[in-house]
C-alpha positions, 0 to 999 in steps of 0.5 A: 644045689638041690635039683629036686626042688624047683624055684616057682616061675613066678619067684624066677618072673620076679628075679628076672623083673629084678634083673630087668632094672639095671642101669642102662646108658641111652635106656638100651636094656640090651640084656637077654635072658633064656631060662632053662628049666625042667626038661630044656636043662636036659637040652642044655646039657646034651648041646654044650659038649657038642657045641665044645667039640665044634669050637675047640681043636681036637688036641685042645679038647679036655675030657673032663672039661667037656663032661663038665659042660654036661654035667653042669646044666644038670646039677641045678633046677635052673640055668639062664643063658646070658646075652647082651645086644650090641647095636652095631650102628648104635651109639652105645659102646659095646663095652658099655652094653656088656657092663649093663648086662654084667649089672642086670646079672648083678641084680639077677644074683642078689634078688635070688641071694634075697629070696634063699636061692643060690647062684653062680655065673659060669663063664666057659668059652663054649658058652661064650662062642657065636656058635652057642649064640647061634645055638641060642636062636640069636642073631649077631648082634648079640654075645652070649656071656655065660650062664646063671645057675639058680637053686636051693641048697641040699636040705643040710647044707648052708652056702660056702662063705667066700672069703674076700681080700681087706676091702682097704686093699681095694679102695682109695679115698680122695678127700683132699 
């Protein structure tokens, strides 16, 4: 991605409306975006390998797992924390909140797609873990599910193709 080219807060209010229109059982709209952008990525950056060294036992701990958790935040002009809220009185399974806001994060990646951005959902445990939620300023109601990366493609590249199985190896019709 291109970190010089900055995507406009009105393009990204306009992603994140996108996002906002997700199917959500009972209306709960339990999704929770923070956008990083500009310096704040630099904050990002900085908390995610403290944040892995907190939540993972010195002999797992992988170096290049950690630089990667610095570095990544810094390789696009924007990284969005993704969270869902789970009422735990609620009546809304947590596993349905969860698929609401994978649907929100859906919506989010084909309006940037759309508008000639690039994105990719990083899943790491750290990013997954009470300790980033927290980290994030957010109560126990709610679970981190990753980051969102956003940008252009450097001047000269085009998005990789990614290659998909048959779609008959995933589908099954029932007409009779």
């Amino acid at each position: 991605m291109d970190t010089a080219r900055a995507v406009s807060r009105d393009l990204l209010q306009e992603i994140l409306a996108d996002a906002h229109r997700a199917p959500t059982h009972g209306l709960t709209q339990p999704w929770r975006f923070q956008v990083f952008t500009g310096p704040s990525r630099e904050r990002l950056a900085e908390a995610l390998p403290e944040l892995y060294d907190r939540t993972t036992p010195e002999a797992a701990r992988q170096a290049d797992k950690r630089a990667k958790l610095s570095s990544t935040p810094r390789l696009a002009p924007v990284a969005i924390a993704v969270a869902a809220r789970i009422d735990p009185q609620g009546k809304i399974p947590e596993i349905e909140e969860i698929a609401a806001t994978a649907c929100a994060v859906q919506n989010l990646m084909l309006s940037a797609h759309a508008h000639g951005i690039g994105s990719f959902w990083s899943t790491p445990p750290v990013v997954m873990s009470e300790e980033f939620t927290c980290w994030l300023g957010l109560d126990s109601t709610h679970r981190a599910l990753g980051l969102v990366y956003l940008g252009y493609a450097q001047a000269g590249l085009t998005p990789a193709e990614t290659p998909r199985h048959a779609l008959e190896n995933h589908v099954v019709f029932h007409e009779t």
